[in-house]
N, C-alpha and C positions, 0 to 999 in steps of 0.2 A: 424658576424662570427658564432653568433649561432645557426641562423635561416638556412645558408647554412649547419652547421653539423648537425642541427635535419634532413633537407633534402635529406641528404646522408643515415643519418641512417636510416632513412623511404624507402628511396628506395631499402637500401641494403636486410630490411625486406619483402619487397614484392618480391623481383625478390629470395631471399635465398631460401633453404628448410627448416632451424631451426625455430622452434617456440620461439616466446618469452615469456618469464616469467616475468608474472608481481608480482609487491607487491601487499603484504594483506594491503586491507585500510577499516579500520572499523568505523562506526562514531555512537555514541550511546549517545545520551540523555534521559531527561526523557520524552521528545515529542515524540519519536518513536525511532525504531532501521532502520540503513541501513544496507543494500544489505553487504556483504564478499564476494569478490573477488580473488580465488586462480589462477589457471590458468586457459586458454583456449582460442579459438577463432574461430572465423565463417568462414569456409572453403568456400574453392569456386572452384567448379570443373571446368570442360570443358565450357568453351564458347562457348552458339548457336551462329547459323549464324545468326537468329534473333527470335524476340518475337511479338506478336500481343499481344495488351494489349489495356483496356480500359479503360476510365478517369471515375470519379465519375458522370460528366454528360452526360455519356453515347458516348465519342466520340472515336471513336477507331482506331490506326494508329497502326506501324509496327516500333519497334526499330531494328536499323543495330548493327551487331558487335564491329563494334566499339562503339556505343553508352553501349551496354553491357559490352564492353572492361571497360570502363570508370565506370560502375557501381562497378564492378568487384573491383577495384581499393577500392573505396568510402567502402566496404565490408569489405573488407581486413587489410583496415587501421582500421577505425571503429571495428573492431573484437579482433584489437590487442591492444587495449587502455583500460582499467579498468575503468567499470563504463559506457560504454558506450551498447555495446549488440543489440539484435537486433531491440529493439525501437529506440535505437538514430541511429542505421542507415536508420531505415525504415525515420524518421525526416529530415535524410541526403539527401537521396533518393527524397523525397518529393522537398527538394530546389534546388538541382542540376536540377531536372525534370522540374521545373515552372523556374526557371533562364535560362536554357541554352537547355535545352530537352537530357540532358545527353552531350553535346560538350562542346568542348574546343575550347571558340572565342576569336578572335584576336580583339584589337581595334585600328587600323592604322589609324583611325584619330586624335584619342588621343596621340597613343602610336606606331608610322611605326613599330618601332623596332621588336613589339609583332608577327609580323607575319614572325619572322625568326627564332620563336621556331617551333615544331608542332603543327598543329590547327586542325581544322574542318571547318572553316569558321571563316569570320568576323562578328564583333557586331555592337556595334556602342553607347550603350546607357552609357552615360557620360562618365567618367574615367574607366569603367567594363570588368572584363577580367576574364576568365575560367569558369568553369564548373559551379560554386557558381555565377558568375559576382560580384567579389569580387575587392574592388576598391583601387588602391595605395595611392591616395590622404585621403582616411578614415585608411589608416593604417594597413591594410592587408598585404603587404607584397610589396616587388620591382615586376619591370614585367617582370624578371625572375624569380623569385619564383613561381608568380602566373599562369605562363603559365604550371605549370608543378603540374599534377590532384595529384602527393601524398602529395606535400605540399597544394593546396586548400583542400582536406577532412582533414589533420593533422588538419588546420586552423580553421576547418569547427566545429570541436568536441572539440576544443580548450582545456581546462584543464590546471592543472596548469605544465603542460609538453610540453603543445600548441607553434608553434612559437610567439604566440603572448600575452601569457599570461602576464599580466590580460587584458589587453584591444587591438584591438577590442575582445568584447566579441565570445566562441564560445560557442557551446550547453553546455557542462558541469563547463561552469562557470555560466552558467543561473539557478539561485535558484527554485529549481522545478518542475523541464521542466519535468521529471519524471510524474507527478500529470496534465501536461496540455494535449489539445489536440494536437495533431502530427502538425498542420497546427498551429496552436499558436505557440507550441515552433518553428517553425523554423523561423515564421515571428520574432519571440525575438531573430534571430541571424540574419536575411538578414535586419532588420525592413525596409521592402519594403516600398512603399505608397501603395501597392494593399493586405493586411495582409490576406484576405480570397480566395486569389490563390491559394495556399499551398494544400489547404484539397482535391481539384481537383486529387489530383495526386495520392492520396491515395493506390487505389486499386492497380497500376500503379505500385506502390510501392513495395507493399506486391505480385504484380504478378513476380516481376524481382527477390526477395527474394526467392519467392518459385522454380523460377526456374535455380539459382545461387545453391541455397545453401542447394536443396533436390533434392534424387533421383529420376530420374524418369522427369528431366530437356529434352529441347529438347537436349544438347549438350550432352548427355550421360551418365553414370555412375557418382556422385556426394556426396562427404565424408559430411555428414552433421555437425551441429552444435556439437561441444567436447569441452563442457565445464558440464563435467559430476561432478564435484570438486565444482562446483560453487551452493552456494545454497544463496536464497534471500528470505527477510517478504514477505509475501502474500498481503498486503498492502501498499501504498504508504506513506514515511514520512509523519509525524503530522498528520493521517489522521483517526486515529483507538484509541477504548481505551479497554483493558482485562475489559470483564465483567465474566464470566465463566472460569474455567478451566478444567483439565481432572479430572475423579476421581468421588467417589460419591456425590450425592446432590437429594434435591425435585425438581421433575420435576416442573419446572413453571406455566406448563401447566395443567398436571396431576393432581398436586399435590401429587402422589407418588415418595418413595423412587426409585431411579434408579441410574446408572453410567454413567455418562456425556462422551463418548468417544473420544473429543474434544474440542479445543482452542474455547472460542465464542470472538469475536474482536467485538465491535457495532462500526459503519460508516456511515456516513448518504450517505443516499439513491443514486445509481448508482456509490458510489466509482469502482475506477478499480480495480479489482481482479487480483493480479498479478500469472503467475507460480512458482511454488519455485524451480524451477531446471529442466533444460532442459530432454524432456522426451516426450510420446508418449499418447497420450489421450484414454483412454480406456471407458469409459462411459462419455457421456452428456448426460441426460436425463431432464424431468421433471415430476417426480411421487414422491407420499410417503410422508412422514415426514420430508425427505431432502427437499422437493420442488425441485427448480432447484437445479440438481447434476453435478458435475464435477469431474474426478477423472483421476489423470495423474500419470504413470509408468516411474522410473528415474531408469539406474543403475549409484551408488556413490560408489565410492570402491570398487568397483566389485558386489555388491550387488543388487540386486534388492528393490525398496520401493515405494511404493505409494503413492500419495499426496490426500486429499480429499478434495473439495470446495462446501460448498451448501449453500440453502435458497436463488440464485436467483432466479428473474420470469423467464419466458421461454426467452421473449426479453432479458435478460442479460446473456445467455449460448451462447458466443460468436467462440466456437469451435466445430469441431465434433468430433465423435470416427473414430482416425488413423491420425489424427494431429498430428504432430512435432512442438512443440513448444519449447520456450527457455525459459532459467531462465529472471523475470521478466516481461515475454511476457503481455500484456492486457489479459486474458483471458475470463473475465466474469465482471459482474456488481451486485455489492451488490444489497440485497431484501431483504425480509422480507415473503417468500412462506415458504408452509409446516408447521410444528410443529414449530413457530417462534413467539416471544412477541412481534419482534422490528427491524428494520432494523440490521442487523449482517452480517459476516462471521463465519459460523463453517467450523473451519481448521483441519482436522484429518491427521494422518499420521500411515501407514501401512505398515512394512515388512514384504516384500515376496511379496507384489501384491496387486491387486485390492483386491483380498477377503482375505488380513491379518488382522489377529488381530491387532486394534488401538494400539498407544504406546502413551505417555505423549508430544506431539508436541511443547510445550514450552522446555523441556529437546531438544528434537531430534533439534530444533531450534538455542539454543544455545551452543550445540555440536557442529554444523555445523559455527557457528562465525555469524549467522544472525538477534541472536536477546540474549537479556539478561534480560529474563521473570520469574519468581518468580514459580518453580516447584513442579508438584503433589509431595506426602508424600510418597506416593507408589502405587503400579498398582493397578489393578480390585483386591479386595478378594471377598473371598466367607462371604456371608453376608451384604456387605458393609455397616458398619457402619456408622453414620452421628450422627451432633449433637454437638461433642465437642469443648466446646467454648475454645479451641487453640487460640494463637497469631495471629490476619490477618497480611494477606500480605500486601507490601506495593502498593500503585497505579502507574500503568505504563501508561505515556503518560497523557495528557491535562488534569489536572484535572478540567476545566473551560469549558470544552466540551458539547454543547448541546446535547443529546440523548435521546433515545425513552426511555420515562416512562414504561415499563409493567405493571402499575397497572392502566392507565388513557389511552387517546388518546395524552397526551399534553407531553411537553420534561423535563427534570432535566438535573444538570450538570454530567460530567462522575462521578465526586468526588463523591455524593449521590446514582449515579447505582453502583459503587466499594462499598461503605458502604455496598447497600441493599443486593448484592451479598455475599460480607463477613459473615455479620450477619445472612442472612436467612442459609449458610451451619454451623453456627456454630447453629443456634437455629431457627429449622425448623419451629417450632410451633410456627410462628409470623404472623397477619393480617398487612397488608402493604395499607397503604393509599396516595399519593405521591405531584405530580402535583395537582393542583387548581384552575381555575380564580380567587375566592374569593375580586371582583371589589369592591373598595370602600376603600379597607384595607391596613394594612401596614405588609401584611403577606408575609413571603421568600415560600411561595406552590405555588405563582406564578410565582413566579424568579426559579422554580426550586431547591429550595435547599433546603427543606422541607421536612420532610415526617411525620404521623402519626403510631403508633404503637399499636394496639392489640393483647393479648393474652387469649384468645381465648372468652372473652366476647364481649356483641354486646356493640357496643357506644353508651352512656346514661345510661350504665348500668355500676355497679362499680364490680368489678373483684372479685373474689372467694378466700378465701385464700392463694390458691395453684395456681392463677394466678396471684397474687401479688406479690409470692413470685418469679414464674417466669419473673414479669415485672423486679423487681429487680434486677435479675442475667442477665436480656440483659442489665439492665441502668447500671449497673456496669462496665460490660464488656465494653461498649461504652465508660466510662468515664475513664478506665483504659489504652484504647486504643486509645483517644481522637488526639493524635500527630498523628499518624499511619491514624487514619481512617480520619483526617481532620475536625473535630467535632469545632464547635464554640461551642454552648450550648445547653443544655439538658432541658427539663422538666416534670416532675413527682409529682405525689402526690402533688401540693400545693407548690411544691417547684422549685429551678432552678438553676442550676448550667451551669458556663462558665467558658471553660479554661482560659480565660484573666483573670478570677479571682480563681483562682483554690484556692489560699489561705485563699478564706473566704467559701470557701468550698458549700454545698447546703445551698439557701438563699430563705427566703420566695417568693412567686410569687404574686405578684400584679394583674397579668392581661394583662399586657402592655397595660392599655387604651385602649384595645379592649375586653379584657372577664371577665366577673364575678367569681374573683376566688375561689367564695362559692360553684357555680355550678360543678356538677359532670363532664363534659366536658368542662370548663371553667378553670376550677382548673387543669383539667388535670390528673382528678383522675381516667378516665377511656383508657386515651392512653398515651403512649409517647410519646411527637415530639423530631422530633431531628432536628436540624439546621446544616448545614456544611457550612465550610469558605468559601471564595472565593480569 
């Protein structure tokens, strides 16, 4: 009885004129933040009489109206489901495409019956029926349900509002079909025997898309994507960690004072770079400091605002200028070009337009319900001070996280780049040493979770007065912030201290059976390491 009223109510939403209103559904750990979903959905205007379209391996046919009719369908539902948008439909797209070519077939050997709904034709391959070849014997649905393309795409995107939830699985009960490639996640819902069919259909895809759901379609006039409400991370769950935020700091590069006018998120190399809200592409380039740039124009509220995406390579600027894109669309792929230590995203955000003044994107983030990130102090002043050893923030997302070292070629965990980040804006005048082979030993500089610390002497040499007294006031601050920054233990001077033992306070240093701690760098009198947990 259920599965026929969800049927009704799908149908009654496609043929109505009101929109539906979905709920806010937010999901926020410390692995990452999700997408916030207020309203909206993927329009779909006039249906051409057909479309020429080409497959990925270059083979190209002719869809009829009716096959479009049927897309149109797959759009519509998909648009009106939270959480889904224009990638789970482009994945929708993909399967309907390699199952059926966009038809609805009957299987009269299995099923007579099936062909006294409307069809397209007959099938024939096992128990399989509609546009999916979605099979009643696996649990999709009777073969009245399945003959009928709004409950196969309801089915198809599944959810926990699905006819079938939880099992058969559809797209949105598949655990990070978000993060896979299009032709993966759909084979994680058809699980075909042929799993690299899918990707064929790709462009196929993204050609019936742009011509459903932007103007300038063959069928005419077309209301595009209105989900202007809608704003999402720029990266895909678990897949990101804050290493920078807005505000001022040393340039890593430079080494000068400057203001950071942007989110840095590090991701290993070709993460998807997602849109954060449906909007109009105004520069892709590759010049400058940004390296590869991206920059997209959204109105939210009536407002006009900009989005900013840089540091891929050329190969990862996946759009041009005068694209229409949606919130979460793929847009680009993580890099490490331009004025850059490390593979990153810098994420800026600008109202009024391409050429506004930046704002604090972690605030404007979680204003919007998409993320709940640890915000600047306050905007650009004049001067911008740096320096003060304030309270660090705390770490967002994996703190076990491989990432790119800036001080080596080799990686640490995110939990030691959040340290070195923290520490160098509170006390700029720090030499940083990181990553290490160091074969043979029982040292954490090759597990990544290591670092060395100088103040402004060279190693081998013992520090100055007046850099002893600043080694002290970083080893302090480390040890006062030990919980916060994740710190297992410290050593200094001859000595060593570890939170597990906070209670017997700094304790003389051995060596650990690996240094002489008589030696100026063995004793540890000319840097400090710091070890972080895991």
């Amino acid at each position: 009885m259920f599965k026929k009223f969800a049927v009704l109510a799908l149908a009654a939403l496609f043929f109505g004129p009101a929109m539906l209103l979905l709920a806010i559904g937010v999901l926020m750990n410390p692995a990452a933040i999700a997408a916030c979903t207020t309203t909206g959905t993927l329009s779909v205007g006039n249906v051409p009489d057909s479309l020429q379209v080409t497959t990925a391996d270059g083979y190209t046919f002719t869809l009829n109206k009716r096959q479009l009719t049927h897309a149109a369908t797959i759009i519509t539902v998909g648009g009106r489901i939270d959480g889904v948008g224009r990638p789970g439909v482009k994945v929708a797209l993909m399967a309907a495409l390699t199952e059926s070519t966009l038809r609805m077939l009957t299987n009269t050997g299995t099923y007579p019956e099936s062909a006294n709904y409307p069809n397209d034709g007959n099938g024939g391959d096992h128990d399989s029926l509609g546009l999916f070849q979605m099979r009643p014997q696996s649990g999709w649905g009777t073969v009245a349900e399945l003959m009928d393309p709004n409950y196969q795409a309801a089915a198809f995107f599944g959810g926990p509002d699905g006819p079938n939830y939880p099992s058969p699985r559809g797209l949105l009960d598949i655990p990070g079909w978000e993060r896979m490639d299009p032709g993966e996640a759909a084979q994680s819902v058809e699980v075909s025997a042929f799993p690299d069919r899918y990707r064929n259909y790709a462009p196929v895809a993204d050609a019936i898309l742009d011509a459903l759901t932007r103007t300038g379609g063959r069928g005419g006039p077309v209301v595009g994507v209105t989900e202007s409400s809608r704003v999402v991370f720029p990266l895909p769950e678990g897949t990101w960690v804050k290493t920078d935020g807005f505000g001022p700091r040393i340039h890593p590069i430079t080494g000068e004072h400057s203001f950071h006018t942007g989110l840095d998120l590090a991701a290993p190399a070709d993460t998807s770079i997602l849109a954060a809200a449906d909007g109009t592409v105004t520069v892709a380039e590759f010049s400058g400091g940004y390296g590869g740039l991206i920059v997209i124009e959204h109105a939210i509220n009536g407002k006009t605002v900009a989005t900013a995406y840089a540091h891929m390579w050329q190969a990862g600027i996946l759009v041009h200028v005068g694209d229409r894109v949606s919130a979460g669309q793929h847009i680009g792929d993580v890099g490490t070009s331009g004025m850059s230590t490390g593979n990153h995203l810098h994420f800026e955000v600008r109202p009024g337009g391409t050429n506004g003044e930046a704002i604090d994107p972690a605030k404007w983030l979680n204003d919007h319900g998409a993320a709940n990130l640890p915000e600047a102090a306050s905007g650009p002043a004049e001067g911008c001070q740096t320096g003060t050893a304030g309270a660090p923030t705390p770490l967002t997302g994996d703190p076990d996280q491989m990432v790119d070292d800036p001080t080596s070629n080799g990686k640490i965990t995110a939990r030691l780049a959040h340290l070195m980040a923290q520490t160098k804006a509170a006390f700029p005048d720090t030499g940083w040493g990181c990553y290490s082979p160091r074969p043979g030993t029982k040292s954490e500089h090759p597990l990544g979770r290591a670092c060395d610390i100088t103040f402004g002497n060279a190693i081998g040499h013992y520090p100055t007065p007046a850099q002893l007294e600043a080694g002290w006031k970083v080893t302090n601050w480390m040890k006062d912030n030990a919980e916060v920054l994740g710190v297992e233990y410290l050593i200094w001077q001859g000595k060593i201290w570890s939170l597990a033992r906070d209670d017997q306070g700094w304790r003389p240093y051995n060596g650990g059976g690996m240094h002489d701690p008589g030696n100026v760098t063995g004793g540890h009198y000319d840097h400090l390491h710091i070890t972080v947990k895991v």
